[in-house]
Every structure is written in C-alpha cells, then in structure tokens.
VEXDREN-2710 file (C-alpha; in Angstrom, 1 decimal):
% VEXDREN-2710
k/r/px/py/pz
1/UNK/-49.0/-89.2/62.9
2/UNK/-52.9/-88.5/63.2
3/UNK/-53.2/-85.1/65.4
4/UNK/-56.5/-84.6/67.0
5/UNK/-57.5/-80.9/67.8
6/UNK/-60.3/-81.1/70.8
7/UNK/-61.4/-77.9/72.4
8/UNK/-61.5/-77.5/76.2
9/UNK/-64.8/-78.9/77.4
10/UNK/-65.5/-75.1/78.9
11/UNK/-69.1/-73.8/77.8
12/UNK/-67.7/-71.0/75.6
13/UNK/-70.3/-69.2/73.8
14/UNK/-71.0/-70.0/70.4
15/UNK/-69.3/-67.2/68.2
16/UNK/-66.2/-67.9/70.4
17/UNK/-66.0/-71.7/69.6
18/UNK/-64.2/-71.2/65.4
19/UNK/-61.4/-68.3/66.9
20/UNK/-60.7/-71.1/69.3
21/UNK/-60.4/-73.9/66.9
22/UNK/-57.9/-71.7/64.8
23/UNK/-55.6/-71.1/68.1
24/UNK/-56.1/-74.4/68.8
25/UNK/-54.7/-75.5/65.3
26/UNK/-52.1/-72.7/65.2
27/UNK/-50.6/-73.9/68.6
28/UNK/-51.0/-77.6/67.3
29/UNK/-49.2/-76.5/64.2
30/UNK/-46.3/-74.9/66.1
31/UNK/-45.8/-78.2/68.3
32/UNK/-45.9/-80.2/65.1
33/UNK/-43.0/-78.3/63.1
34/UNK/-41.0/-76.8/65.6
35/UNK/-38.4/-79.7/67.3
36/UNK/-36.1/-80.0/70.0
37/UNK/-33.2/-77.7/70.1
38/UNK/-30.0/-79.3/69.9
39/UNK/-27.1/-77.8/72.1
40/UNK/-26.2/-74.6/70.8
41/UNK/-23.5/-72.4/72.3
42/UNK/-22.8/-68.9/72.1
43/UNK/-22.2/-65.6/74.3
44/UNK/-24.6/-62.9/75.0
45/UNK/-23.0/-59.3/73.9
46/UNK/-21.4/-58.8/77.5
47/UNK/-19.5/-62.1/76.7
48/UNK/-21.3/-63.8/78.6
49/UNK/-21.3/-67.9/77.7
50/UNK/-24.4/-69.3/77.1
51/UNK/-25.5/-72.9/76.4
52/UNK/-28.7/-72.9/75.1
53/UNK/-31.2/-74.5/75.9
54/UNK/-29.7/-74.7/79.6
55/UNK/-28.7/-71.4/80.0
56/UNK/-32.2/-70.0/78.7
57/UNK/-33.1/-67.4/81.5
58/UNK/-36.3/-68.2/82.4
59/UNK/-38.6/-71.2/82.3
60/UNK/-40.3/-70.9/79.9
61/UNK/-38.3/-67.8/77.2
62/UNK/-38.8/-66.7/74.0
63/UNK/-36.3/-66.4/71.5
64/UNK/-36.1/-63.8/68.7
65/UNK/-34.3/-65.2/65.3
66/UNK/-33.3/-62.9/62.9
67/UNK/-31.8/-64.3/60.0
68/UNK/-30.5/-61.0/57.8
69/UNK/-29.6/-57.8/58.4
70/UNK/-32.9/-56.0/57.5
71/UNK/-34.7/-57.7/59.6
72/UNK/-33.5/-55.5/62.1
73/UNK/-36.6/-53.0/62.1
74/UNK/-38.8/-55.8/62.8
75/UNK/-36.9/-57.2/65.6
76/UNK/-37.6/-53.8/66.7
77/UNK/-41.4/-54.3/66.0
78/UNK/-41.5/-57.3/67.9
79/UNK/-39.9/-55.9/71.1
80/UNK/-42.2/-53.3/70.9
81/UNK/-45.4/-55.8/70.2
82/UNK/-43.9/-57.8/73.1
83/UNK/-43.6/-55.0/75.2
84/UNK/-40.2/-56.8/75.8
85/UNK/-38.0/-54.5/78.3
86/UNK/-34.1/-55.6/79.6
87/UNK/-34.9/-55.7/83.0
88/UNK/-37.6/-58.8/82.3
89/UNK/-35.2/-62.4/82.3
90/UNK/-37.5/-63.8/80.2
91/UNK/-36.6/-63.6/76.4
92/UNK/-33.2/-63.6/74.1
93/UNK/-33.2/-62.2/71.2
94/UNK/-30.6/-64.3/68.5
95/UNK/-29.3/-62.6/65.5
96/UNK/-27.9/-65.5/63.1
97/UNK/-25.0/-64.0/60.7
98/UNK/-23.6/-66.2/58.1
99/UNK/-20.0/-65.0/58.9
100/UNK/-16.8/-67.2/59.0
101/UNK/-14.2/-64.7/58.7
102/UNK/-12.8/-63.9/62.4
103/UNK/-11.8/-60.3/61.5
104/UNK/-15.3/-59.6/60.2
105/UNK/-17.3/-61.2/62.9
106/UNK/-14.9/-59.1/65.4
107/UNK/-16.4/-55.8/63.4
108/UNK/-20.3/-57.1/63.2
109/UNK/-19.9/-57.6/67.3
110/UNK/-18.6/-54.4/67.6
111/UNK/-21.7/-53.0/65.4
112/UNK/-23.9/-54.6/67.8
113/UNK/-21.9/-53.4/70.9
114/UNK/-22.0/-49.4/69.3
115/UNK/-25.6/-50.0/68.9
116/UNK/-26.7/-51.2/72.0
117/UNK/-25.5/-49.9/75.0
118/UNK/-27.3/-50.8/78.2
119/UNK/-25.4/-53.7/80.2
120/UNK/-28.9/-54.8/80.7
121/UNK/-29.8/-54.9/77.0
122/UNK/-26.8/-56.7/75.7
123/UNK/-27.3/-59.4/78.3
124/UNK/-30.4/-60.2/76.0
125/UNK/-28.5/-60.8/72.7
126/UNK/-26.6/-63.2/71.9
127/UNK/-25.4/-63.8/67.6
128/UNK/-24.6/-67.2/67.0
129/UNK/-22.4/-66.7/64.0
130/UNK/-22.8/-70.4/62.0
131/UNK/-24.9/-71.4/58.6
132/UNK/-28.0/-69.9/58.7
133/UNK/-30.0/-73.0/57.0
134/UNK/-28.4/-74.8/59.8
135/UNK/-29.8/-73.1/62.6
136/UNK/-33.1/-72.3/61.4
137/UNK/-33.6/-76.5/61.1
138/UNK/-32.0/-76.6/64.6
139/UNK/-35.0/-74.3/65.7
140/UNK/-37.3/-76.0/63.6
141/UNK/-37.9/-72.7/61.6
142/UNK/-37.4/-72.0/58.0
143/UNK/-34.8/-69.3/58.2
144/UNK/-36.4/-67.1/55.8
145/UNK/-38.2/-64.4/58.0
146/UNK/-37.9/-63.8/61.6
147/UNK/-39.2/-66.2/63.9
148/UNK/-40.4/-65.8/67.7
149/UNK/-40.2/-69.0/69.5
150/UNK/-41.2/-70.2/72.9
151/UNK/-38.5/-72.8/74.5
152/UNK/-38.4/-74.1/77.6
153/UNK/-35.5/-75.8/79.8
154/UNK/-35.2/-78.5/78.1
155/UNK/-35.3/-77.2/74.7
156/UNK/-38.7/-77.8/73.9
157/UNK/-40.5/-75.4/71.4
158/UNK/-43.6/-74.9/73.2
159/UNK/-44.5/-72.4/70.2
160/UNK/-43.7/-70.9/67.4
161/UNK/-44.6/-68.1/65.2
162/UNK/-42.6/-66.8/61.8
163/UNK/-43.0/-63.4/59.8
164/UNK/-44.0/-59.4/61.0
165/UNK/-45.4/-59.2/64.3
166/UNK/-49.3/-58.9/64.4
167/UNK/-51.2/-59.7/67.7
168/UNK/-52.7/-62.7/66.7
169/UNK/-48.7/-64.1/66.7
170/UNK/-48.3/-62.3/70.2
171/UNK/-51.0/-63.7/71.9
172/UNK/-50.2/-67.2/70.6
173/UNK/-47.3/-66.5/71.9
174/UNK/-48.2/-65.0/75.8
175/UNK/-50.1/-68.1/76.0
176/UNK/-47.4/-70.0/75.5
177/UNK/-45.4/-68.2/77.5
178/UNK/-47.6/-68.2/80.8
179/UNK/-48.8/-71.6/80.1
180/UNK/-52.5/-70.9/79.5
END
C-alpha cells in the first residue's frame, strides 16, 4: 500500500510547513500500525461490564495500556501530561496482567481496589487479565512499553502513541481526540 502524506492546502508560514509534515507522518504512521480492535470484554474496578469497543465512554476515548507492573509511575505521568481527571468520560486506562490463576487475580484486583479509592476513579480502570502479546496485537501495539491509544465507537484506532509521555505524544494525541 502506497500512503501519500499531503499537507492541508492552508497558507502556513514557511518554518511551520516541516513540524507539520512530521505530525502529518506521525498521525499517518499511527493509522498504518494500529488496527481495529477486536471485541474485548472486561469490567471496570466497580465491576462494572464492559465490552470494548462498544462500551468505550465517549466518542472518541483514549485508552491507557500498561503492560507490567512498573509501568505504573508512568501511567501516573500520563494522567498527569493528560491532565486526565475521573469526572471527564472520556478515557480508560487498561492494565494488562498476564495472570491465569483465579486466587491471584482475586489479590491483584484487590491491590488495585486498596489503591484506588474514588468510585469515580475506578470507573476508569478496567485490567483485562489475558496474554499480554495477545492483547497488545489486538490493539495493534507492541506490548513492550505503555501505549496511549485513541479509539473510537467502532473500534477504530484513530491514534496511537507508545513509550514515556512527552508533549509531542500528547498533542498528537488531543488532536486526535478532538478531531482536529
């Protein structure tokens, strides 16, 4: 598949023109790697079912991956970047743990119940406990750092970033979000 990457014909000023050419590529990139999401059900930390990408609370919502345990301070990072807050219905953060055994998944929820406390903020996660490779092709991401994804309705990626946050990531990212 031949991708062609054609700025808006908007008369942006000259030193402007190569930052947008690498957004432009970066969002083109994102479209090209990330896929459809399959269905994929799990509940939020209220118990709560969800279905995603059906059940995905807004329009257009990004989804936090985490893949391991450390990469809990840079969740953190992210819903800071983000300026993610649990009132907004608009993102869903997914923690993917590699865990079979019922009696030890039953101890990793309650970890995540201890930790997090507001009704509001557990309405937001929701671990889908399955193989990790598995979901991370499901998402189209590699499974190897965290990834922020933007999905809509129908399970579209409409982008994707992977890694720490930086602004360059977030902004891809609000773009995609508010469809500019």
């Amino acid at each position: 598949m031949i991708r062609t990457i054609a700025l808006p014909d908007i008369p942006f000023p000259q030193f402007v023109r190569p930052a947008l050419a690498v957004f432009w590529l970066l969002v083109s990139a994102a479209f090209a790697t990330a896929g459809d999401l399959p269905l994929i059900s799990t509940n939020t930390l209220n118990g709560t079912a969800v279905s995603l990408p059906a059940d995905l609370p807004a329009s257009r919502t990004l989804v936090l991956l985490a893949f391991h345990h450390a990469d809990q301070a840079q969740l953190a990072r992210w819903e800071t970047g983000m300026a993610l807050q649990p009132t907004q219905d608009d993102w869903l953060e997914i923690p993917v743990v590699s865990i079979s055994n019922p009696v030890i998944r039953s101890m990793i929820l309650a970890g995540m119940r201890g930790k997090h406390h507001g009704v509001a903020e557990r309405n937001h996660i929701a671990p889908v406990f399955g193989n990790s490779p598995g979901v991370a092709h499901a998402f189209g991401v590699t499974g190897t750092q965290i990834a922020a994804i933007v999905i809509d309705h129908q399970g579209r990626a409409i982008a994707h970033v992977e890694g720490d946050f930086d602004q360059a990531k977030a902004q891809i990212l609000r773009s995609a979000m508010t469809g500019r």
